[in-house]
C-alpha positions in Angstrom: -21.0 30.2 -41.3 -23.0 32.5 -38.9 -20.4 34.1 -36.6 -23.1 33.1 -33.6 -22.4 29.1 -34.4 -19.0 30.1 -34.9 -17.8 31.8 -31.7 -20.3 29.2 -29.8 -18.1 26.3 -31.7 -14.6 28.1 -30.5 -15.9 28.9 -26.8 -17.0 24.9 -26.7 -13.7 24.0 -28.1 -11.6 26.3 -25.5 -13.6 25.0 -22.5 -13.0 21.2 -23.6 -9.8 22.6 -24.0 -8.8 23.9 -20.8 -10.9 21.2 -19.0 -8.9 18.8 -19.9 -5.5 20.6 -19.6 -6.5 21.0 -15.9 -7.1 17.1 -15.6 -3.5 16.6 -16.9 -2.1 18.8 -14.5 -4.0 17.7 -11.5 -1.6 15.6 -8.5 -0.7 12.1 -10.1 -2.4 9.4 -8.7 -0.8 7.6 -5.7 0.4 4.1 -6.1 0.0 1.0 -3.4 2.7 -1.2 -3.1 3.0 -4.2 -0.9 5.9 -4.9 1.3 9.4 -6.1 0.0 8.7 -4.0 -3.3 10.7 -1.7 -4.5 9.4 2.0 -4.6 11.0 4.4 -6.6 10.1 8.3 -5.8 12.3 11.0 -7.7 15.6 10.1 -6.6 15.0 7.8 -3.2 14.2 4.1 -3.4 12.5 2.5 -0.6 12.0 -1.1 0.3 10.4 -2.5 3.2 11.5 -5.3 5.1 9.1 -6.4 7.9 7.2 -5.3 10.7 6.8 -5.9 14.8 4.9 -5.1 17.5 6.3 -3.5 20.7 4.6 -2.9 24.0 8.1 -1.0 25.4 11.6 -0.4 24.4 14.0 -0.8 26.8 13.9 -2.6 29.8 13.1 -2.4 33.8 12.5 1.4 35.3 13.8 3.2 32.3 11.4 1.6 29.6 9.5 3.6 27.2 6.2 2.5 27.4 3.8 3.9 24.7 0.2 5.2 24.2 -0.9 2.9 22.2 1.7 0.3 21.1 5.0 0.8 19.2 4.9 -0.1 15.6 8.3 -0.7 13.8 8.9 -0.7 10.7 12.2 -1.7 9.3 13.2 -0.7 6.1 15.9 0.7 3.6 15.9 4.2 1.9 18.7 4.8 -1.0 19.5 7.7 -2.8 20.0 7.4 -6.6 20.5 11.3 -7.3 23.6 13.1 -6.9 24.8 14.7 -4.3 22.8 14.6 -0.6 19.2 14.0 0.1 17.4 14.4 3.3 14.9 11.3 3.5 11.3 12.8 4.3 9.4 11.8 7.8 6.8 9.2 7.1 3.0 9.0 8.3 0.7 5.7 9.0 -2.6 5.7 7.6 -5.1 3.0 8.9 -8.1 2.1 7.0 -10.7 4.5 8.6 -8.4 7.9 7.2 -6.5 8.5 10.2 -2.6 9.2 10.1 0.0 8.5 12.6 3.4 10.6 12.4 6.3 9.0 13.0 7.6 9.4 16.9 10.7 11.6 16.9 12.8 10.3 19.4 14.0 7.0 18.8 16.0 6.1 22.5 15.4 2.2 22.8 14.5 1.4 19.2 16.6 -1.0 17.8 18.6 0.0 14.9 16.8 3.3 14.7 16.6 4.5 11.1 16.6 8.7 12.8 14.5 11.1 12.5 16.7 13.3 10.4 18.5 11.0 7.6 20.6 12.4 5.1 21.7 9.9 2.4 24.1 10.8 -0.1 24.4 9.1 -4.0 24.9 5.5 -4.1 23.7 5.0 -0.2 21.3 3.1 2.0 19.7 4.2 5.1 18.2 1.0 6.8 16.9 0.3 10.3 13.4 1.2 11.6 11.1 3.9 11.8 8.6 3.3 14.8 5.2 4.8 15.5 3.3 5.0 18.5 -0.2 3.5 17.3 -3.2 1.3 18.4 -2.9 -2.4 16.3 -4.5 -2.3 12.6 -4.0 -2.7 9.6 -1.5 0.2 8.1 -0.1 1.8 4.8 2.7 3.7 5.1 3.0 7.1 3.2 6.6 7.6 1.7 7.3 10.5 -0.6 10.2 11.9 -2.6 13.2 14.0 -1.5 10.8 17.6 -2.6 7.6 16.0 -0.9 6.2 16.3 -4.3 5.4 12.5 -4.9 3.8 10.0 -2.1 3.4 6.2 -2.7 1.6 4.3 0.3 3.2 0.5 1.3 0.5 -1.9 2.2 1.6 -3.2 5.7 -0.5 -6.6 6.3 -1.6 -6.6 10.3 0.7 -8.8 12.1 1.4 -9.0 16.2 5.0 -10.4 15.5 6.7 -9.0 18.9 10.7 -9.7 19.1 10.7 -13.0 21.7 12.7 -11.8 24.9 16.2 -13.9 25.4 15.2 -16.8 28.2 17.7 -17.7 30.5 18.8 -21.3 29.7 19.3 -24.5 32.1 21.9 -24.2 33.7 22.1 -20.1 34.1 23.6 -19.2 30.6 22.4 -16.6 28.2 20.3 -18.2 25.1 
């Protein structure tokens, strides 16, 4: 063989090679998932429940209003690894590319998940994580404990707001 054809063979071999080595490395491809599935990433396990619309939290002089609207989303975070795990902050993406952190401080949410959660083997963390965003159609961006691995949860658009408690006939509390 002429050592031309043969060190053009090895150098074609080496760069099919390496180009495909550096495919295989390259960051795994992030999953959809709708809501109620579960969505396993390293050693946390997220489900979520449901969604509602907000347009404060709280009530009378003292109610956080937002910029946009209040987006909560209610949902439950295990931890199948051992020892403790701090459960990541989440982000919002809507379908032009833009991304909504979540807000930090959670006075007036109901059942506030936190901002900081720590979940320890063979425990839940459930309640809501909120966002202050304008109404559209949203995937939510969860990731492992390391923030290694993301999945996104496909949240369908829906205005369900909590229905205030009405006073009933006669004066009593419904």
């Amino acid at each position: 063989m002429h050592p031309f054809r043969s060190t053009a063979w090895i150098g074609t071999a080496l760069v099919l090679f390496f180009s495909t080595a550096c495919s295989r490395i390259s960051a795994p491809e992030t999953r959809t998932f709708t809501m109620g599935d579960r969505v396993e990433l390293g050693h946390l396990v997220y489900t979520v429940l449901e969604t509602r619309w907000a347009s404060q939290l709280g009530d009378g002089p003292t109610a956080r209003v937002p910029q946009h609207r209040f987006f909560l989303v209610r949902m439950n975070v295990g931890n199948t690894g051992n020892g403790r795990a701090i459960v990541p902050n989440m982000t919002i993406e809507d379908d032009h590319g833009n991304s909504y952190p979540e807000v930090r401080d959670g006075e007036g949410v109901p059942e506030w998940l936190g901002f900081l959660r720590p979940v320890t083997t063979l425990q839940a963390a459930a309640g809501n994580a909120v966002f202050d965003v304008p109404p559209a159609h949203y995937k939510l961006q969860v990731t492992d404990e390391d923030s290694q691995r993301s999945a996104l949860v496909d949240i369908p658009l829906s205005f369900r707001e909590e229905a205030p408690e009405l006073p009933a006939p006669g004066g009593e509390q419904r």
